[in-house]
C-alpha positions as CSV (number, residue, x, y, z in Angstrom):
1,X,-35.8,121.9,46.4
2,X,-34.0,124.0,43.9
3,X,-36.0,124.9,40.8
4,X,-34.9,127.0,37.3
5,X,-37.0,129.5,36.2
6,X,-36.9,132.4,33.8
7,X,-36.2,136.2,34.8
8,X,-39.9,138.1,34.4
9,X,-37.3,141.0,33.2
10,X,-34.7,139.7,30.9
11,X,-35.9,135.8,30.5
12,X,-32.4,135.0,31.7
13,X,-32.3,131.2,33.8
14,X,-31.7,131.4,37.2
15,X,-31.5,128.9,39.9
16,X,-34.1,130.0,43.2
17,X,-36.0,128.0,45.8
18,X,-39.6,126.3,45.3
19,X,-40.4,127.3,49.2
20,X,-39.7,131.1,47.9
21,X,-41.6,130.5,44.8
22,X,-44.6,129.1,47.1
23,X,-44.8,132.7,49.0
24,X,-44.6,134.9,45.8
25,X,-40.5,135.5,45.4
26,X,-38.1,133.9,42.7
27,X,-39.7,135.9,39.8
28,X,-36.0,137.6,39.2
29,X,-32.8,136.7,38.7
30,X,-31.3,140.0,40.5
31,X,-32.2,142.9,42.0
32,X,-31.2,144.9,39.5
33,X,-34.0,143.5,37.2
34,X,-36.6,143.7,39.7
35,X,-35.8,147.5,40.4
36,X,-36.0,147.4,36.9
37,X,-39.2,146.1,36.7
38,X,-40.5,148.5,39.4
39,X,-39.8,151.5,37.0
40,X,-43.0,153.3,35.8
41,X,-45.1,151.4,38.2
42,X,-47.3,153.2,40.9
43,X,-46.6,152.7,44.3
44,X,-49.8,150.3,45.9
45,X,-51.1,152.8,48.4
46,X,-50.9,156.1,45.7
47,X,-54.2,157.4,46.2
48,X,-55.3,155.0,48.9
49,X,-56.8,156.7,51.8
50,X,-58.4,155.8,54.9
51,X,-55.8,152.8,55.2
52,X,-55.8,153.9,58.9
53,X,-58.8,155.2,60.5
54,X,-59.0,158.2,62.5
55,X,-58.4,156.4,65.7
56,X,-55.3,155.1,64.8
57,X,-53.8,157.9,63.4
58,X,-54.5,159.7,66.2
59,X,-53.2,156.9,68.5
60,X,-49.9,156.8,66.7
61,X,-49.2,160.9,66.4
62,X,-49.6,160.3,70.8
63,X,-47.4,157.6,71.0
64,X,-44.5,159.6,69.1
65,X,-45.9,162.5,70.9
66,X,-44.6,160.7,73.9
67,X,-41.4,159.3,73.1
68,X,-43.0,155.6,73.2
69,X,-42.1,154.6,69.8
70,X,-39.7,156.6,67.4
71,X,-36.8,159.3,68.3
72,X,-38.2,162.4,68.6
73,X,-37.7,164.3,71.9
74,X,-35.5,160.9,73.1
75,X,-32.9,162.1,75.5
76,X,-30.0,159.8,75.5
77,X,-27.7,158.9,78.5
78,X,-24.2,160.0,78.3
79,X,-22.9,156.7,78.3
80,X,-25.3,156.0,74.9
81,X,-24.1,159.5,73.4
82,X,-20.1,158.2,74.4
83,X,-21.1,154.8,72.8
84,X,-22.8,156.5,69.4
85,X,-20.0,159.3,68.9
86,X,-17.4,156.3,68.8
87,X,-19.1,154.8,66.4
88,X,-19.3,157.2,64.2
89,X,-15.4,158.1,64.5
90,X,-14.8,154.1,64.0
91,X,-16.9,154.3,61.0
92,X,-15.3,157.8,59.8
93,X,-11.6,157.2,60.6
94,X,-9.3,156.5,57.5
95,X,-12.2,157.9,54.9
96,X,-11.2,160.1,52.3
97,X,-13.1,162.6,50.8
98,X,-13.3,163.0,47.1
99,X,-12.0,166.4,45.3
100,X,-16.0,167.5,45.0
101,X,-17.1,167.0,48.7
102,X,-13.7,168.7,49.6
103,X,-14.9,171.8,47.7
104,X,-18.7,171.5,48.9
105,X,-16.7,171.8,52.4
106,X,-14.6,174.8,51.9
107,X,-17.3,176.9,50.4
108,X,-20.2,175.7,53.1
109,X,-21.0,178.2,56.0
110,X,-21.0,177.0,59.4
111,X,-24.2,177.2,60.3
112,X,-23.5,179.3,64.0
113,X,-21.7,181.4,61.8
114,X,-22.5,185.4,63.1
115,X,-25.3,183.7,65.5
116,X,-25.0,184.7,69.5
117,X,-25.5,182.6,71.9
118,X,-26.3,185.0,75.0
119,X,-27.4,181.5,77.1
120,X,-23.4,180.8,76.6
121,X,-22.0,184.3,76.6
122,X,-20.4,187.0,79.0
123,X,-21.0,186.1,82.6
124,X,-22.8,183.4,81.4
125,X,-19.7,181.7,80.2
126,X,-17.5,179.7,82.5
127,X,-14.2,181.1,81.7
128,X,-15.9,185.1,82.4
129,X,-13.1,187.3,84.0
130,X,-14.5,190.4,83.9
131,X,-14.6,191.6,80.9
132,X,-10.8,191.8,80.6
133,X,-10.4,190.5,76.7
134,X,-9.9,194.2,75.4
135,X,-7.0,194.6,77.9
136,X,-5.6,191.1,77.3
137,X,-5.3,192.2,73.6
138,X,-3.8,195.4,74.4
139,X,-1.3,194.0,76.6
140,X,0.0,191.3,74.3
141,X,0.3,193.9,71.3
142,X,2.5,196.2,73.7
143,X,5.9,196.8,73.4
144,X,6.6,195.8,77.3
145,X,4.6,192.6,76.6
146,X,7.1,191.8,73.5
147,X,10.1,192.8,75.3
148,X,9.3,190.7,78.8
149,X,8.8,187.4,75.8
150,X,11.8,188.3,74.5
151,X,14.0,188.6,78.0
152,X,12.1,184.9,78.6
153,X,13.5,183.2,75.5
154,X,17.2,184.7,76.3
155,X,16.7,183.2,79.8
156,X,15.9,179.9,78.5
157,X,18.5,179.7,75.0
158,X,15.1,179.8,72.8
159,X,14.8,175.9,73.8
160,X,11.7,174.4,75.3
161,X,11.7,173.4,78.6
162,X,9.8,170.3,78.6
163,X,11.3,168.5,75.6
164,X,14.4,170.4,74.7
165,X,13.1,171.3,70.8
166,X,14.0,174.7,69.4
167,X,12.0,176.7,67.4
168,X,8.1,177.3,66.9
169,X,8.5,178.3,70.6
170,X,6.1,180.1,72.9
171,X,6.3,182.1,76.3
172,X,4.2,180.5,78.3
173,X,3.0,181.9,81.6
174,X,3.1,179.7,84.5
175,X,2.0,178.2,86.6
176,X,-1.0,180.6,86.4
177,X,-2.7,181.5,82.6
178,X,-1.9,185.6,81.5
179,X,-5.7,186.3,81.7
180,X,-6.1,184.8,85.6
181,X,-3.0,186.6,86.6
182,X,-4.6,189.8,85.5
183,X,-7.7,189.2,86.8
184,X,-6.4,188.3,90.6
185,X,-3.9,191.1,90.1
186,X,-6.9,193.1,89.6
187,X,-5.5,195.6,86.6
188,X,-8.6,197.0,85.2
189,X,-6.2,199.3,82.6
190,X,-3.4,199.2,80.3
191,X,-0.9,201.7,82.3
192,X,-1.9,199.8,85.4
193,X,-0.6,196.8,84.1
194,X,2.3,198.5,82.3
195,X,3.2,199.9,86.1
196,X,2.6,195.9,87.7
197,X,6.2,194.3,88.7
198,X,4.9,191.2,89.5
199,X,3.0,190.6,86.0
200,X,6.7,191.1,83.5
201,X,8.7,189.0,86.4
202,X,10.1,186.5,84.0
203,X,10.1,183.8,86.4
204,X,6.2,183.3,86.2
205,X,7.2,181.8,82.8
206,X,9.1,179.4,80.9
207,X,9.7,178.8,76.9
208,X,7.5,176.1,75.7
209,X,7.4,174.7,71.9
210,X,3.6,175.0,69.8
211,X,3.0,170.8,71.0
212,X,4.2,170.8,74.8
213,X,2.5,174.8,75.4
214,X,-1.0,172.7,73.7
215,X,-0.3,170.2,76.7
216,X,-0.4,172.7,79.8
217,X,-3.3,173.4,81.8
218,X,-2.9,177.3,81.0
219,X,-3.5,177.0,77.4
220,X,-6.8,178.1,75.9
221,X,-9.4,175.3,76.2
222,X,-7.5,173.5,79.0
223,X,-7.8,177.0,81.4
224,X,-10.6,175.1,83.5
225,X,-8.1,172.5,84.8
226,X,-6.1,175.2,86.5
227,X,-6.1,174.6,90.3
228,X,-7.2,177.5,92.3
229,X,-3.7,178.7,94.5
């Protein structure tokens, strides 16, 4: 049965039901007004101890201690950490961020940022060669590297060779990356490398555009997917 009754807060009529009433609810017309009402008012257990007795306490810090109730130390299955990350991208995608959380992002520091990670680094790491970064660089800043890209693009008419777009192009070597062809050629130096035939033999590569070179197996994260020759 419906009943009318005034708001404890702001006397305002409201409509509520006589089975809530019975149970101690329908004393507001909102929950605005009963936040309202809250304001100022001390919490019931401030001050309150020995709600739980030792025993319990104790009893409960073992259970989380143990992973029995609550999330701490809870390993998840991948199939639960798949399930959760798409959830969160569901509930993410189309969001825009306002002008002041865009400028708490640009000036925030990441928060690996100058941290190593020697568990994940040098022959640790999966993609390890050698040690052969230093020479990669100084290759690709050579003048033979910059001529052997530039014979490659003449080859191909500075059009990619997968979708037929020109410009934003790349030399792509292929079929095997730059850094694995070094490695199995075994250069350890700069003037070995600059003496190598096989390595600026423009038919180990082909012009690629920035989306299609993204798309190859040789391409930065996607090196693992190379098959071994």
């Amino acid at each position: 049965m419906k009943l009318i009754k005034n708001c404890l807060k702001c006397n305002k009529e409201f409509k509520t039901w006589s089975c809530r009433v019975k149970i101690g609810f329908g004393k507001y017309c909102s929950y605005k007004c009963k936040s309202l009402s809250q304001k100022g008012k001390a919490t019931w257990n401030k001050n309150k101890r020995g709600i739980w007795s030792i025993e319990q306490r104790n009893h409960l810090a073992n259970l989380t201690r143990l992973g029995i109730i609550g999330n701490k130390g809870k390993k998840f299955s991948a199939e639960h950490k798949r399930k959760m990350g798409l959830a969160i991208s569901i509930a993410l995608k189309g969001r825009k961020l306002s002008e002041a959380t865009k400028q708490k992002m640009r000036g925030r520091i990441p928060w690996n940022k100058g941290k190593k990670m020697p568990q994940i680094s040098g022959e640790k790491n999966v993609h390890w060669k050698g040690g052969i970064t230093a020479l990669n660089f100084q290759i690709r800043h050579s003048l033979e590297y910059k001529i052997y890209r530039e014979k490659g693009f003449q080859r191909d008419n500075y059009t990619c060779q997968e979708c037929g777009e020109r410009g934003k192009i790349n030399f792509d070597h292929y079929p095997i990356s730059f850094s694995t062809f070094l490695h199995r050629l075994k250069i350890k130096n700069l003037q070995e490398a600059l003496l190598s035939k096989e390595l600026w033999d423009i038919s180990n590569g082909r012009t690629l555009c920035v989306p299609c070179h993204r798309k190859t197996d040789t391409y930065g994260k996607n090196l693992t997917k190379v098959r071994k020759l």
